[in-house]
DSSP file (Angstrom, degrees, kcal/mol; ACC not computed):
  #  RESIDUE AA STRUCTURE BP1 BP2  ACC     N-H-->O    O-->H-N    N-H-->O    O-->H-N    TCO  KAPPA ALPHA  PHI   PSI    X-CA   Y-CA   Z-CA
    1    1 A X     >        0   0    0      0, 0.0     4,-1.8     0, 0.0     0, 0.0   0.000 360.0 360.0 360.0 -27.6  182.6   77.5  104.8
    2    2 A X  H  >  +     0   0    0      2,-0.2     4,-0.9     1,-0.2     0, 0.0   0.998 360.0  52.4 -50.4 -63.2  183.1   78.7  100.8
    3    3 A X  H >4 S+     0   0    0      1,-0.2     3,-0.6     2,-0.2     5,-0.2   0.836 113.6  40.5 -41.2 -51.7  180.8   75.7   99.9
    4    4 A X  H 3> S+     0   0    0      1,-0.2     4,-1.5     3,-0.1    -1,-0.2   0.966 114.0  52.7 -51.7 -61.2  178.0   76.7  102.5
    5    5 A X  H 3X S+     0   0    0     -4,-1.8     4,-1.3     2,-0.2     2,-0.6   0.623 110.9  43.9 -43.5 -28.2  178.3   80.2  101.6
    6    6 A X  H << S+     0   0    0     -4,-0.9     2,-0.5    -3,-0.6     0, 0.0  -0.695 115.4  53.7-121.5 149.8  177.9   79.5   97.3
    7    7 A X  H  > S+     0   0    0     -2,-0.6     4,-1.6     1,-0.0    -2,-0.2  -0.722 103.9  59.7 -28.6 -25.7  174.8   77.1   98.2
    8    8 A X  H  X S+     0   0    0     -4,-1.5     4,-1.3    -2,-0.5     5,-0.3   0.917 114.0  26.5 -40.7 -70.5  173.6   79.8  100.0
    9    9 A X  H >X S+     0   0    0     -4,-1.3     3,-1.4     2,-0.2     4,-1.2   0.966 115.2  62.9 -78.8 -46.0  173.3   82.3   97.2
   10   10 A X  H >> S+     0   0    0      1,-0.3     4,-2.0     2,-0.2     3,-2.0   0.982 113.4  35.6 -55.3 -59.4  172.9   79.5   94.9
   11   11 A X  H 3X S+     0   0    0     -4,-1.6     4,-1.3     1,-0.3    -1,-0.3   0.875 117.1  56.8 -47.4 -32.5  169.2   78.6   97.3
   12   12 A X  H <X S+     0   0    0     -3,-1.4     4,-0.6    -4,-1.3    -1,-0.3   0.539 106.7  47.4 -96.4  -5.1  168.9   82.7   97.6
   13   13 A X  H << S+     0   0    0     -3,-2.0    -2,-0.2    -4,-1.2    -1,-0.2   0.746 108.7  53.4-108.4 -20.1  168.9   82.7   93.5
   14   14 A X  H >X S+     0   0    0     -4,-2.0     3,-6.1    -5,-0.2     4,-1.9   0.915 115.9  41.5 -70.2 -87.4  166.0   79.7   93.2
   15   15 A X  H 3X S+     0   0    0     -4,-1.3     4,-3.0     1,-0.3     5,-0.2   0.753 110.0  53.5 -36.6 -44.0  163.7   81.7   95.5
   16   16 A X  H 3X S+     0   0    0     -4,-0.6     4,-0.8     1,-0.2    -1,-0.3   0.664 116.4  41.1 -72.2 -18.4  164.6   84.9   93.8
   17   17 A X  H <> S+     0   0    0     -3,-6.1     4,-1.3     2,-0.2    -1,-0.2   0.669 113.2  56.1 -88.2 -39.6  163.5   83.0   90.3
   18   18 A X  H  X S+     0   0    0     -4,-1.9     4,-2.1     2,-0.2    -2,-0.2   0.950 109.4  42.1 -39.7 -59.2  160.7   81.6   92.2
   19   19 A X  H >X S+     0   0    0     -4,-3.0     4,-3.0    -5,-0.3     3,-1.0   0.988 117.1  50.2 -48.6 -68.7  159.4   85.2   93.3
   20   20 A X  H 3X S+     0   0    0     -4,-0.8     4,-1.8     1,-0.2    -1,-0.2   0.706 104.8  51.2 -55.9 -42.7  160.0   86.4   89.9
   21   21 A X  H 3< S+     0   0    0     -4,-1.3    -1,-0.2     2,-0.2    -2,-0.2   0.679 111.2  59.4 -68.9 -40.7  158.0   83.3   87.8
   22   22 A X  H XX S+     0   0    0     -4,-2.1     4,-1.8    -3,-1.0     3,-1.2   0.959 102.8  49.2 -77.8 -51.2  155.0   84.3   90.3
   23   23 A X  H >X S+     0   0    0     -4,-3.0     4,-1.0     1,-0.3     3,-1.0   0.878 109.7  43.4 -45.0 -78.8  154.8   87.5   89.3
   24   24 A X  H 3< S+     0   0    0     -4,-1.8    -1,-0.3     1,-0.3    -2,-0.2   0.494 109.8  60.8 -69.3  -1.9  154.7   87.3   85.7
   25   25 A X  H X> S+     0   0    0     -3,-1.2     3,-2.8     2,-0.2     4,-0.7   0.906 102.5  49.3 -84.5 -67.3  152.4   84.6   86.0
   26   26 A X  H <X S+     0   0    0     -4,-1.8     4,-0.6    -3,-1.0     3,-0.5   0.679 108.5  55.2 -66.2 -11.1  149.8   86.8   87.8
   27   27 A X  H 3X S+     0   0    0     -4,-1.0     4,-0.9    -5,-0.3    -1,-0.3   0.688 105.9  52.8 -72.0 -12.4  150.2   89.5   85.1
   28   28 A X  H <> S+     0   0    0     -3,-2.8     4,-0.5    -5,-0.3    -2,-0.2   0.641 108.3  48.5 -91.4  -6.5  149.4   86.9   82.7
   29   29 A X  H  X S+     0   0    0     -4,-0.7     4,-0.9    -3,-0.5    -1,-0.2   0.584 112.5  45.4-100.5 -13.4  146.4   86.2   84.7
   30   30 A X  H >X>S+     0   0    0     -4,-0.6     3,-3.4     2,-0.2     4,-1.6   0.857 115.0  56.0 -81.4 -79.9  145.1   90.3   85.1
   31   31 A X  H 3X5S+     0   0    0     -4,-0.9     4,-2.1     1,-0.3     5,-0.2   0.710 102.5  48.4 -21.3 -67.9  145.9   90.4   81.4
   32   32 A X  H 3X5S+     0   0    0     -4,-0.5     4,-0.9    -5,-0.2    -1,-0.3   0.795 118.1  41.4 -25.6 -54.2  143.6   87.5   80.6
   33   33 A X  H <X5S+     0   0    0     -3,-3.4     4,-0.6    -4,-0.9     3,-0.3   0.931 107.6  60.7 -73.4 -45.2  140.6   89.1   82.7
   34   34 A X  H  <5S+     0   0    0     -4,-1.6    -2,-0.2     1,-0.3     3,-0.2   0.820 114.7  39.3 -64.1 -35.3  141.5   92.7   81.3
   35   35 A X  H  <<S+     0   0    0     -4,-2.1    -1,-0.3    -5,-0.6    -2,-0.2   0.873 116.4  49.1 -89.1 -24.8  140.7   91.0   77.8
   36   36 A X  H  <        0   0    0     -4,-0.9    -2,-0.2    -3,-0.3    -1,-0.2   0.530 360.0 360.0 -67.0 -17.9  138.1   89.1   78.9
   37   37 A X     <        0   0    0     -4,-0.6    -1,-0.2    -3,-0.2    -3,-0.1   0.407 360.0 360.0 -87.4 360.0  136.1   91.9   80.8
């Protein structure tokens, strides 16, 4: 039950880096246009 529980968060800590990697990517893409406009 430990194991599930700590794969759990470990899977809840990918997405949460996931989430995080998309954002700053799409400010790096605004940014890009904002200099570009």
């Amino acid at each position: 039950m430990l194991n599930f529980a700590f794969e759990l968060a470990e899977m809840g800590g990918i997405i949460r880096h996931n989430q995080y990697q998309k954002v700053k990517f799409s400010a790096k893409i605004k940014i890009v246009r904002a200099c570009k406009s």
